[in-house]
N, C-alpha and C positions, 0 to 999 in steps of 0.2 A: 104285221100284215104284209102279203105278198104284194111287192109293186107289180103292174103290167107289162112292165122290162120283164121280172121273172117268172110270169104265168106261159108269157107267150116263148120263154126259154125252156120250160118246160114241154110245152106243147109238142117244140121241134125235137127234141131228143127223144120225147114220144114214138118218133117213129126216126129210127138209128139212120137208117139207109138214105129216107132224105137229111139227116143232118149230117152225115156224111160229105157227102153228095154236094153238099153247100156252105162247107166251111169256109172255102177261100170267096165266099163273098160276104162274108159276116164282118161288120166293121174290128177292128181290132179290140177295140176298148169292150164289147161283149161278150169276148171268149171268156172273161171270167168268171161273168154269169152263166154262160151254157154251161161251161166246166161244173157249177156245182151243182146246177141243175141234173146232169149227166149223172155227180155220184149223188147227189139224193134220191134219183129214181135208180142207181144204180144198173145203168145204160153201160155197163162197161165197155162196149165196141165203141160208143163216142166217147166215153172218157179215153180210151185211147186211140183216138183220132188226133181230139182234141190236143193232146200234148205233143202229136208227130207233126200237127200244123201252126204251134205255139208260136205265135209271132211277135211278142213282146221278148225283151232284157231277161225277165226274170218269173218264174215259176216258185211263186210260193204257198206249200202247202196249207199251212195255219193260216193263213192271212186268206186263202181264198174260201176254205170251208167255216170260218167266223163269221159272228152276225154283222150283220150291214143295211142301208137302206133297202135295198132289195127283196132284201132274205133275212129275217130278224135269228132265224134259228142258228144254235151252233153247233158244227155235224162234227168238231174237230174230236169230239168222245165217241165217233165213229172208224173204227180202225179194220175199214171193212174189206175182207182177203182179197174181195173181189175185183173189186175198185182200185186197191193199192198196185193189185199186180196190173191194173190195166195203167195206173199210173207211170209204172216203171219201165213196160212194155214200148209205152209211147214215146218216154223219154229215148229208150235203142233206137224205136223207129226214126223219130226226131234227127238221132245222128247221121243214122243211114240215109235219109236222102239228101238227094245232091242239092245241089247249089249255096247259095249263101244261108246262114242261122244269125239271127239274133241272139237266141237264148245263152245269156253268159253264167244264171245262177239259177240251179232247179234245190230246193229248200226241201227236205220232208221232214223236217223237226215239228215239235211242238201237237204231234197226236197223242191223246190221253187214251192210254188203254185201260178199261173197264172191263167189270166183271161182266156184264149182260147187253151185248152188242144191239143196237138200235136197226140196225139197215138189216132189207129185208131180206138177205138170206142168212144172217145171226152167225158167221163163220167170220173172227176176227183173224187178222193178220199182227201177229205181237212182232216187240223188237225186234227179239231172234228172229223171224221170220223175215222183215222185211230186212234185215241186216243179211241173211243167207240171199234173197230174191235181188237186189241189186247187186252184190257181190257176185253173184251168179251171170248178170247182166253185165258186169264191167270185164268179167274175162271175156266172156263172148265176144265182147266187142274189140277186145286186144287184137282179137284171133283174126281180125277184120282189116284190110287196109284202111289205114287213116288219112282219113283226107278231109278233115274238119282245119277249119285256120288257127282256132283259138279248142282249147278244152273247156268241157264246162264242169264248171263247179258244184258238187253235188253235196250238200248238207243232209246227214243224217246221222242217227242218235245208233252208235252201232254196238252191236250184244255179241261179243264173240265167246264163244267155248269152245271145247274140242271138237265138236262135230262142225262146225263150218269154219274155224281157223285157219285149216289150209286156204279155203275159196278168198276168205277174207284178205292174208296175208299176198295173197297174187292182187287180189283187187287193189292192196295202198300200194303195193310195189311192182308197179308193171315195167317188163323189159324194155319195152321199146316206147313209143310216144303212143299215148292213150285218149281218146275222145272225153273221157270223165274222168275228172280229179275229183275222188272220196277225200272231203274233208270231216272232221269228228270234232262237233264242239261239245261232245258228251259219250263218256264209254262205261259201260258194265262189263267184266270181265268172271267166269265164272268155270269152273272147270278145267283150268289152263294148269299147267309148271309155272311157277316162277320164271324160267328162262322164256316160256310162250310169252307171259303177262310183257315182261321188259320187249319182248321182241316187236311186241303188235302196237304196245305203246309208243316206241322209237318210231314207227311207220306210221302211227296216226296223229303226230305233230301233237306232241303235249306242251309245245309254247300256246298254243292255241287251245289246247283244253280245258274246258270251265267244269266240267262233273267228272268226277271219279269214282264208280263204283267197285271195286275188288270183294267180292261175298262169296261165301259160302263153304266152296271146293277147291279156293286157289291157297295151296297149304302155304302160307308165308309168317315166318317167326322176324322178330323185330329186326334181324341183320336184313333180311331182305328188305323191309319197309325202308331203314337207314339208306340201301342201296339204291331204292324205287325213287326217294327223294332226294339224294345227293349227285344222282348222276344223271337221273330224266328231267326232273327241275317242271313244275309247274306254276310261272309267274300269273297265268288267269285267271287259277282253280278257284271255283267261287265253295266248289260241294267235293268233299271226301269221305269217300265210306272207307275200311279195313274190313278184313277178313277175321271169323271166329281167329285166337293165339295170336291176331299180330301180334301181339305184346309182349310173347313168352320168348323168351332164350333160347339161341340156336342149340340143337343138340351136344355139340362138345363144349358150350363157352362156360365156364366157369362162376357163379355167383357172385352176383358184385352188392357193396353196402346200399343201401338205398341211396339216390340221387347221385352215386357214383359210377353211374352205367355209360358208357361213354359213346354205344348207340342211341338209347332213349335221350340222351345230351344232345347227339347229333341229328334226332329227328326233333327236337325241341325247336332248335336253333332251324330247321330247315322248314318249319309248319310256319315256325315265325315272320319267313320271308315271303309267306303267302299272304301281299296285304291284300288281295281281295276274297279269301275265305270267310264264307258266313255259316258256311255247313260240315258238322263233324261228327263221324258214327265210329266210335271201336264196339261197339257191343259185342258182349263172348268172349273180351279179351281180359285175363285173369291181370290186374290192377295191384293183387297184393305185394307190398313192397315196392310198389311201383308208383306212387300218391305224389309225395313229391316231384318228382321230376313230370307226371300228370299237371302238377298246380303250375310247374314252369311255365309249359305247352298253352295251358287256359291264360294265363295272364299275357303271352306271345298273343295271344287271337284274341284275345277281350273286346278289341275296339271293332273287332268287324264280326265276330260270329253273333248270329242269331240263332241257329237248333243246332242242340247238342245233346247226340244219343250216347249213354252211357250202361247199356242194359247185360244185364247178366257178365256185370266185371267185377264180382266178389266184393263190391262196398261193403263194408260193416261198418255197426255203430262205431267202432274205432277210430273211423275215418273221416266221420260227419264234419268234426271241427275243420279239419284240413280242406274238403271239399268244400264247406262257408266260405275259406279265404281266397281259397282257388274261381268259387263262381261269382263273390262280390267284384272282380273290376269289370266283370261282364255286363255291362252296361247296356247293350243292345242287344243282347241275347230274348228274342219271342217262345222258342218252344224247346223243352229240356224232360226226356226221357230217362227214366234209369228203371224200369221196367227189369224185374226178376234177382234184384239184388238184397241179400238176408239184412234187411234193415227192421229194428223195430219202432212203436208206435211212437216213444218218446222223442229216437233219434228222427222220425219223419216230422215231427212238432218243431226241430229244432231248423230243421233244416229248409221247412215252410212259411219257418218267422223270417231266414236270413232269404228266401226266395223274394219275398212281397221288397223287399227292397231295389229290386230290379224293374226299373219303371216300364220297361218295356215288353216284361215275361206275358203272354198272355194263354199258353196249355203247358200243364203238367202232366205227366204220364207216369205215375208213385207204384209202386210193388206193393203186392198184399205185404203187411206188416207181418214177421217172420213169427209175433204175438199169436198171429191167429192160426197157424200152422200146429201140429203134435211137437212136443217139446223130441227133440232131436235132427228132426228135417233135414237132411241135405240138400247142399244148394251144387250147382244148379239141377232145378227140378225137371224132369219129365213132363207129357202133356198129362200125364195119370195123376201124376201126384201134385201139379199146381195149381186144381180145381178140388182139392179138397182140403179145403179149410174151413176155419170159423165163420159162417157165410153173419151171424148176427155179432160176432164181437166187432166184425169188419165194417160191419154198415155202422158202429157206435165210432169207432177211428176215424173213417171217415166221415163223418160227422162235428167231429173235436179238430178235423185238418180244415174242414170248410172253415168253422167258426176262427179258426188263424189267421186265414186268409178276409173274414167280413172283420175281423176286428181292426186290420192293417187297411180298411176300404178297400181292398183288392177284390171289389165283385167281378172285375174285369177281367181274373185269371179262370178259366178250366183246369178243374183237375180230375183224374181219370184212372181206370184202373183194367184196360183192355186186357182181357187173358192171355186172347190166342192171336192179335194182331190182326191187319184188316187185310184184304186179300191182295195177294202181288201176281199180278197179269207173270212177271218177267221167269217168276218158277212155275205157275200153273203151265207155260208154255214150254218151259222144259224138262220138265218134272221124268220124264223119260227117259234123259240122257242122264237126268243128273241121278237115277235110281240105279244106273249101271255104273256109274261110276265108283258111286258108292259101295257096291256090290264089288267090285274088282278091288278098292279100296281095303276092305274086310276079307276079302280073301288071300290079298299080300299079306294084311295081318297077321290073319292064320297061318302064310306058308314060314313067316319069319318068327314065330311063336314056335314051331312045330321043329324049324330050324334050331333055335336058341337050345329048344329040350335036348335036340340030337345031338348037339355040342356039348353038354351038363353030363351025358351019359357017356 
């Protein structure tokens, strides 16, 4: 229920021009209720008012649009374009006027982007977007005399690719003295070179870095990853994703024996040193021959990982035993994907009896058993051919994997068998760039295919 603090915070942002008009006599301590009263009527001209006359320390996003006595609702799964830009507008305005500032630290972390936007004009503003919209914000303001005493501190979760990497790279690296310090306690990285990814990393302070995403488009083979963690060094990193092949071998390096790799050694020993990692994704990255020096890596992080994605990295029944020994010291490990890998019914029976052992596992994320598939399938599948299996021999497997789990009293675990994965805000929003990419991507292919022939003739 609404308190009468925030009906009558409402009322005034009702009508923009008198709240305007009457911010510098509003007591301090109730700027934060007009503030969300502002973005839940989505008043964007007081929402950015409101931040150019912020007269408190600190500015933080999540903590102001969460529930509270006031205001039970929570707008933070509201990532609303409108709003955000009037956020970040104000914060410029904020700098630009004279006299003295309180504000030492302006927060925009911690907005949940969802699929179906709540605020009334339904046009969200994702990562990439507000990662381009202050980056855009902090050159402008380069371009400005500076005449702030102190910078302030800007937290934000930032999504660079090639389309706004240059804005971004001027924004962590300004020439001269800058009214906003871009700090990054969380990066997704997608579409870059190798040399972009190291370069924006260096610039966005990876002692301080807690999440690492690398996906999709950033082509990196294991020497790079070796290089990403021996010479940037992530002492905070709590979350690490990989890119589709980190796994695979640089193009000229030569085949080494299993466990004799002396990069995947060197990324062992360097994951190891990450004692606060709880989060680890290589999915897409081809595993074979590569088991052991995997089980090194797990036992390095046993004591602190809790999820760990392992999907479409060529497991086979081969491998099950090795993977039991690799995921029993994972002791605190909750959630454990391997999603699209050619395992079948029995190897998943085996590998659900040594799961229930983990006191702390509580979702599973299993591959259609490769049983249920046409006897020849290649892996990895397409979206064509991963929906067409044994839809009733599957429901009997999974049926016979429940009863593993009620026999071990593991009702406390989920297990699951998502197709197509749930929706990610961070590609639907670039889906754009990243299809041209791709496209230029396929067409060097062809020009160096076309090459290769004219060399053979």
């Amino acid at each position: 229920m609404r308190s009468l603090r925030f009906i009558s915070a409402e009322a005034l942002v009702s009508h923009p021009q008198l709240a305007q008009e009457n911010l510098d006599h509003i007591a301090y301590n109730l700027y934060p209720l007009v503030f969300k009263a502002s973005y839940l009527l989505e008043q964007a001209e007081v929402t950015r008012a409101v931040l150019s006359h912020w007269p408190l320390e600190e500015f933080r996003l999540a903590a102001l649009l969460g529930p509270n006595t006031d205001h039970p609702e929570d707008l933070r799964d509201r990532a609303c374009k409108t709003c955000l830009e009037a956020c970040m507008q104000g914060l410029a305005d904020h700098v630009l006027q004279r006299g003295s500032h309180r504000l030492r630290v302006a927060d925009f972390t911690g907005i949940q982007d969802v699929q179906v936007q709540q605020c009334p004009c339904g046009r969200a503003l994702g990562r990439w977007g507000r990662t381009k919209v202050l980056a855009r914000i902090c050159c402008q303001l380069q371009a400005q005399p500076c005449t702030a005493r102190h910078p302030i501190e800007v937290f934000t979760d930032l999504f660079v690719t090639e389309g706004n990497f240059d804005m971004v790279v001027q924004a962590l690296k300004p020439t001269g003295p800058a009214p906003l310090q871009v700090c990054c306690p969380s990066l997704r990285a997608d579409s870059l070179s190798p040399g972009q990814l190291l370069q924006v990393l260096g610039l966005a302070g990876p002692s301080k870095l807690r999440k690492l995403e690398v996906v999709h488009n950033v082509r990196l083979h294991v020497g790079h990853v070796q290089q990403l963690l021996a010479q940037v060094g992530f002492p905070q990193l709590t979350s690490l994703t990989l890119p589709t092949k980190a796994f695979d071998a640089p193009p000229t390096c030569a085949p080494t024996p299993e466990g004799e790799d002396p990069l995947l050694n060197s990324i062992a020993w360097e994951l190891s040193q990450m004692k606060k990692l709880t989060e680890l994704s290589v999915a897409f990255s081809t595993l074979t021959g590569k088991i052991q020096t995997l089980l090194r890596l797990l036992s390095q992080a046993a004591q602190t990982l809790r999820v760990l994605t392992l999907e479409e990295c060529n497991i086979t029944d081969n491998h099950v035993g090795m993977m039991i020994l690799g995921l029993s010291p994972c002791s605190q490990l909750q959630e454990f994907k391997f999603l699209g890998n050619p395992l079948s019914a029995s190897a998943l029976q085996r590998l659900f009896a040594a799961l229930c052992e983990l006191p702390r596992l509580r979702h599973i994320e299993f591959p259609v058993p490769k049983d249920c598939y046409p006897e020849g399938t290649a892996y990895p599948q397409d979206e064509m051919s991963v929906s067409k299996f044994d839809q009733q021999k599957y429901d009997m497997i999974a049926e016979d994997l429940r009863a593993v789990l009620l026999r071990a009293s593991r009702e406390d675990i989920q297990a699951s068998t998502p197709l197509f994965g749930s929706f990610d805000p961070d590609i639907h929003e670039t889906s754009n760039e990243l299809g041209t990419f791709l496209l230029q991507a396929f067409k060097t292919a062809l020009e160096n295919f076309s090459r290769a022939l004219e060399e053979m003739e």
